[in-house]
N, C-alpha and C positions, 0 to 999 in steps of 0.2 A: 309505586307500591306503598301501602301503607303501612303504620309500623310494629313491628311484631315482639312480641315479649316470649321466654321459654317458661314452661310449666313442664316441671322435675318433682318426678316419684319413685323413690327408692324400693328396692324391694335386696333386703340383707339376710344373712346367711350369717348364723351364730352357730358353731361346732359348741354343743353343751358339754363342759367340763364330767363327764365321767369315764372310770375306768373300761368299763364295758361297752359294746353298742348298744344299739335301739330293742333292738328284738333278739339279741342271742347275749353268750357272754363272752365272745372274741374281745380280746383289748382294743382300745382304740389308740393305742401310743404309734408314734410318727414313727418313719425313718427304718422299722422294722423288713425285713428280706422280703420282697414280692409271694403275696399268696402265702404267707407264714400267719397271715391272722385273720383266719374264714374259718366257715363250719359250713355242716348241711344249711343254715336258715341263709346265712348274708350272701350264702353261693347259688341260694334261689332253686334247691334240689325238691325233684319230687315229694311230696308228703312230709318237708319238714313244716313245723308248724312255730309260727315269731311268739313269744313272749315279754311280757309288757316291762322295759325298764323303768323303776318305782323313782329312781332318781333324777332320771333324764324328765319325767312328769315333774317330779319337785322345783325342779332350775326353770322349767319352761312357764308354770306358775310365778317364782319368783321373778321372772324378766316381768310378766303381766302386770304385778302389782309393782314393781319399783315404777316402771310406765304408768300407772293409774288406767291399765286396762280393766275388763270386765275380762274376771274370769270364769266361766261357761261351768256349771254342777257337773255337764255332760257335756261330751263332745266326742266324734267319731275319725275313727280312719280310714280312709279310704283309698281304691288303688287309681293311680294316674299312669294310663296307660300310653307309653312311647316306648319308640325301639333307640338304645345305645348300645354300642360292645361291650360297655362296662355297667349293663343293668342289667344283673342276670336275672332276676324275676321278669324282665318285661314288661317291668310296670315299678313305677313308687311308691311306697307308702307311704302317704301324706294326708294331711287334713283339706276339706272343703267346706263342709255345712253340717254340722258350726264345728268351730275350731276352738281351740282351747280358751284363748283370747280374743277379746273384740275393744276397738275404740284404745281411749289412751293419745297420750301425746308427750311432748317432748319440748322446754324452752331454749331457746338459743342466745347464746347473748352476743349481737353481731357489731363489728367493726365500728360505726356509727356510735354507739354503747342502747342503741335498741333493742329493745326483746323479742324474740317471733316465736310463736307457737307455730312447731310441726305436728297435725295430726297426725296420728295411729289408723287404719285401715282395719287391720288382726294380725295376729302372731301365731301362727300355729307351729306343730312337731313336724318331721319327717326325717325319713334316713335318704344320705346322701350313696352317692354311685361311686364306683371306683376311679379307675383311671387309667385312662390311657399311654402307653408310653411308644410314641412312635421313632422309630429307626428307618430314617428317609433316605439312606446310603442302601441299607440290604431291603430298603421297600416291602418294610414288615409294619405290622402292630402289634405290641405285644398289651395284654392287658393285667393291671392289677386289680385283684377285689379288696386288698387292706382295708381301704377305706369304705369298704359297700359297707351300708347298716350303720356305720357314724351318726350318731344322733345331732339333728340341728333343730332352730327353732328360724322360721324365715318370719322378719319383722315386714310389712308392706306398709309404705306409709301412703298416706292421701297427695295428692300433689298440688304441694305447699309448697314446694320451694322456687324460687324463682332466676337463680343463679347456682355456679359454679363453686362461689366461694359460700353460700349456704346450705350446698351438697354437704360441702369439704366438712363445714363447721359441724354439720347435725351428725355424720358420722365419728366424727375426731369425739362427741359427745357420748354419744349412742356408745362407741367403742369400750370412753373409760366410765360409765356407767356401769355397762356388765361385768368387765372384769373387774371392776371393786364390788359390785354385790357375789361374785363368785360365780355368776351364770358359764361365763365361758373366760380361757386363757388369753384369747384373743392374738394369736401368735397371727399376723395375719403372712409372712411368707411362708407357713405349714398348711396355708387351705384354712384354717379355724376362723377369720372373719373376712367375709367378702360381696359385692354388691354389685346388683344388677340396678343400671339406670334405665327409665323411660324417659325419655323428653321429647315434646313437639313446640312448635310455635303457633301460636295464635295471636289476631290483630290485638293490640292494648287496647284494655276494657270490654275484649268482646266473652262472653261467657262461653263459650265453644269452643271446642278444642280440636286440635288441630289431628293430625295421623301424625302417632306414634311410632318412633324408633328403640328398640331396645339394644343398651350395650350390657353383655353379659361378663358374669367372671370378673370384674374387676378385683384386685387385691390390695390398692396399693393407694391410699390417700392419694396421693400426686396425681398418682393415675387418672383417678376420679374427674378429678378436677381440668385434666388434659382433656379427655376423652369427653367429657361436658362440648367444654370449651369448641373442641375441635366442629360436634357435632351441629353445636348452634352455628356456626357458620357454614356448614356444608349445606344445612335445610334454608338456613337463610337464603343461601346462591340459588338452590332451586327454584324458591318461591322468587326470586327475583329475575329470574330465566323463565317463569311462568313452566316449570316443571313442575309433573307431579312428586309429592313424596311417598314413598311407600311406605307403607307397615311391613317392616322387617328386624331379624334379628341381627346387631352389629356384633362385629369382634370389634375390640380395640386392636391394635397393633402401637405398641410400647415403644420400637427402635423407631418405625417411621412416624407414630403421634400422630396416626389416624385412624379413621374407625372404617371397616367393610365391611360387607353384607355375607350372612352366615345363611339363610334365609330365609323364605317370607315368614310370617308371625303366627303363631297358631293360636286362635283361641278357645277358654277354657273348654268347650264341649269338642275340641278336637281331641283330648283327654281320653274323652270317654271315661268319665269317672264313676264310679260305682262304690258301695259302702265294699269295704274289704273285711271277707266272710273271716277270716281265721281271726281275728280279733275282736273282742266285746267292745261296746263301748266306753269310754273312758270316766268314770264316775269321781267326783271329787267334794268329800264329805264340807260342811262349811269349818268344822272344828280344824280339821287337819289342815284346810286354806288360811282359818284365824292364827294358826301356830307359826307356819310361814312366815303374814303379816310381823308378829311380834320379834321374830329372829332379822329380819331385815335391817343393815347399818344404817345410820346416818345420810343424808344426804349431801351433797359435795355443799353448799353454802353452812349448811349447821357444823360440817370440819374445820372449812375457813373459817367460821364466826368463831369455834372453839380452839383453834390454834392461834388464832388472832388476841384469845383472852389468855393465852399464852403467855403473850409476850413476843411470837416470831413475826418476823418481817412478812408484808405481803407475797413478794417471790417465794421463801420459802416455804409459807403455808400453800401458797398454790403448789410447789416444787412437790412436797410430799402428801397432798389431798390428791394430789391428779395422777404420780408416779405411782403404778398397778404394785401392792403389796407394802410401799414406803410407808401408809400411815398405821399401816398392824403393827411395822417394824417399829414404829415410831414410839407409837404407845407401848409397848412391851419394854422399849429403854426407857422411858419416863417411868413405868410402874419400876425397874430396876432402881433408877436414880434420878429424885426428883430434878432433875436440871433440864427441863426442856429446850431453852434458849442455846444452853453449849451443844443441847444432842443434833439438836437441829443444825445449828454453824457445821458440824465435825457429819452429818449428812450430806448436808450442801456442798461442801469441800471438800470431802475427802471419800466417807462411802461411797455415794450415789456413783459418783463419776469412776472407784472402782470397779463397781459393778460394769458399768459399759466397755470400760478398758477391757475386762474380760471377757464382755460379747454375752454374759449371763442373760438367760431367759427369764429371767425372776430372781427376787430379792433372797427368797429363801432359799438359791442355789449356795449364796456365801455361805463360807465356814466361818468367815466372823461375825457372830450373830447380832440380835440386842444386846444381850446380856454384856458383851465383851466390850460395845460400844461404851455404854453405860457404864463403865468401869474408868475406860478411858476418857469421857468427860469427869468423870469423879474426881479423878487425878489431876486434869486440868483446872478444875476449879480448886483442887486445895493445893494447887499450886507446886504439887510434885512433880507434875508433869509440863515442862514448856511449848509452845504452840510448835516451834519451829523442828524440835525432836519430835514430836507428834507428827509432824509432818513428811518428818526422814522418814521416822521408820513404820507407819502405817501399809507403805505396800509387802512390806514383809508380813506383820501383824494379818493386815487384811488374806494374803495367800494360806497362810498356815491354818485359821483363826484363833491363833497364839492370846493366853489370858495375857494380857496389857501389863497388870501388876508385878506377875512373875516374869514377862519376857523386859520389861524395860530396865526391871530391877538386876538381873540376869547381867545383864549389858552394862549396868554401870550408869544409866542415863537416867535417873530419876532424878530430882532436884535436891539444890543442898539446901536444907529449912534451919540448919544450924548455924545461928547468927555471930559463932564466935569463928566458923571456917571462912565467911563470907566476908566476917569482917577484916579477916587474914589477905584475902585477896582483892579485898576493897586498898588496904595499905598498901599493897605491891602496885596498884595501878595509880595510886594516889603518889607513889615516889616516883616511876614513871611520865607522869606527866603534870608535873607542878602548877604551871603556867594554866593548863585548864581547869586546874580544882581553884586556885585564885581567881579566874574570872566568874565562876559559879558565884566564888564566893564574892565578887564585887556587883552580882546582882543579873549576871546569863545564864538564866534560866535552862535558857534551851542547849549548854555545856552538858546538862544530867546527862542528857540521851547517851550522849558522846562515851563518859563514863561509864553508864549503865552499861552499853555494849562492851568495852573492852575489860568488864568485869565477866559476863557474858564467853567473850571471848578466851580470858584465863582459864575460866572454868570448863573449859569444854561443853559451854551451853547449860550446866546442872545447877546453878546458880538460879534462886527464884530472882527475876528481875525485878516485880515490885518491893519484894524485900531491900534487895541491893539498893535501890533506889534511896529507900527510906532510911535506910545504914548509911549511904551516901551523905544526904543531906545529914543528916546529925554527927557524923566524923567532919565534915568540911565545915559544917558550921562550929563544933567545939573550937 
């Protein structure tokens, strides 16, 4: 048999960051009581009629242009007609021709330290279906509409990709693109970012492609990349069995790390698509698209370049350019207090990793904000504050989001900057240990440390250490 390469093309699911759905104004927040967040439009009732969300259009423009899509003056809705229990119109509203977006792409920087452009296909709007909740003991279904009418934007790409780990990489990309431009949260075990793969194989170098498999619903990086993985060897056994492969739709299965067949594949005119009468077409002025353009952040390399003229390490610049919400928080503590360098160290070590300790969904959940961080490197750098109390007592600080200044000061733990206290307890340690202050002084250096700590240590930690230091040296040398 001769040898076969995979051709992988993503088609993703971005839940657009607003409060409302697509067509009505039901919330779209998670977790809420079954069927506590529908109306006449998302429950698909007689004679209600969808209304256009102005913001969920806004976000789905800005995914276009951070991509370097074309996006469309006009562009229509229309219904995709399939039966689920949890579509209660009987159809989707979704784009076809044209869509909001066209074209666009995506660079990867892969393991090798090569670059690969992912094309863009289109990105259009639509609203997502509810969901199913099945009870396989009392052999029911029960169904929820919360989520009917959820506004999403499905990105499809061209099939560019050629492996597993270039899936992994172009979505791990795609993921923290959006949620630093603000298009979506990206929560992805709430449903808000998720992907459907096609892959087939074809001979290397032949331009033809092969019959496609679709795995639907994935939510889970790993996943991705299992469920790839799995696939190319299942089609590979075929074609090596001289089996056919079928066009069909795959489940993944997560516990066993296989993929099965949901079934055969329908294509688009099985839809039966048609323009969908209750909505106008979608109009979008070039002024209001130019306004967009100009609000749009930074790009992930122009953060690195400018955190990097910072002064922070490369890990930490990528730590808090790629961490979703870390570089707003970042800049708000530098605009506080110019010390970027300490804000960024007391991120890397001590926020950030609170944050996960608590399981937070975002940076802005803390009750200890910038402002409070900022404070707390202020204090570290003039030396009132020592790293290792900083580091006691930040999980208190970080829970409460207690001001630094008043809760350290409160406590007693601020540092002693008063050079005639320090020098008091520079004597007590110096009569204590006689023998290591003469060896400093007959030229062992590395004695200071020794002293410095048990100075440190009298003090109950409040002792500025470089001070001590330099007090050190000049009482032992007198």
């Amino acid at each position: 048999m001769e040898k076969m390469e995979p051709v992988i093309g993503l088609e993703i699911h971005a839940q657009l960051k607003t409060r409302t759905k697509l067509f009505c104004s039901c919330p779209t927040e998670f977790g809420a009581e079954p069927n506590t967040n529908i109306c006449e439009v998302c429950t698909g009732q007689p004679g209600a009629l969808p209304r256009m969300n102005g913001e969920a259009l806004r976000l789905a423009a800005t995914a276009g242009l951070a991509l370097g899509s074309r996006v469309n003056a006009t562009s229509l809705f229309s219904r995709k007609n399939y039966f689920y229990p949890d579509l209660p119109n009987g159809f989707q509203t979704s784009q076809l021709d044209p869509p909001i977006c066209e074209g666009g792409s995506l660079e990867l920087g892969l393991e090798d330290g090569t670059v690969k452009t992912v094309r863009l296909n289109r990105i259009h709007m639509e609203d997502d279906a509810g969901k199913c909740l099945h009870d396989e003991r009392g052999g029911v279904t029960f169904v929820d509409l919360n989520r009917a009418g959820t506004p999403l934007i499905e990105i499809v790409t061209e099939p560019d990709i050629a492996s597993a780990k270039e899936a992994v990489a172009f979505l791990k990309a795609l993921h923290s693109l959006l949620v630093r431009i603000g298009v979506t949260t990206g929560r992805m075990e709430e449903g808000e970012f998720r992907c459907d793969v096609n892959i087939s194989l074809k001979p290397v170098g032949s331009a033809k492609l092969g019959v496609r498999g679709e795995i639907k619903n994935l939510n889970s990086f790993r996943f991705v990349g299992q469920a790839i993985e799995y696939e190319i060897q299942r089609q590979t056994g075929l074609y090596e069995q001289g089996l056919p492969v079928l066009q069909e739709t795959l489940h993944f299965d997560s516990a066993k790390g296989e993929t099965r067949s949901l079934r055969s594949k329908e294509e688009a005119h099985d839809y039966r698509y048609f323009p969908q009468p209750d909505l106008p077409p979608v109009r979008i002025p070039p002024e209001w698209l130019a306004d967009i353009g100009k609000g749009l952040p930074e790009t992930l390399p122009e953060s690195l370049a400018r955190l990097g003229a910072l002064g922070l390490k490369e890990a930490q610049a990528s730590l808090i350019a790629e961490r979703p919400g870390a570089l707003a928080f970042f800049d708000k503590a530098v605009e506080a207090y110019p010390g970027p360098k300490r804000i960024a160290s007391l991120m890397e070590e001590l926020f950030l990793p609170a944050c996960q300790k608590a399981g937070m969904a975002g940076i802005t959940d803390a009750a200890f904000g910038p402002i409070m961080l900022s404070k707390l490197a202020k204090l570290m750098d003039d030396g009132s504050v020592g790293r290792r109390v900083a580091k006691e007592q930040f999980a208190e600080m970080f829970a409460s989001g207690a001001d630094p200044e008043v809760f350290l000061k409160d406590k007693g733990l601020t540092q002693l900057q008063d050079a005639g206290a320090i020098e008091g307890i520079i004597r007590e340690v110096l009569q204590r240990h006689p023998k290591e202050a003469q060896s400093f002084k007959d030229g062992e250096e590395k004695v200071l440390s020794f002293l410095v700590g048990q100075v440190m240590k009298l003090s109950s930690g409040r002792a500025d250490p470089r001070k001590a230091g330099e007090l050190l040296r000049e009482i032992i040398n007198k």
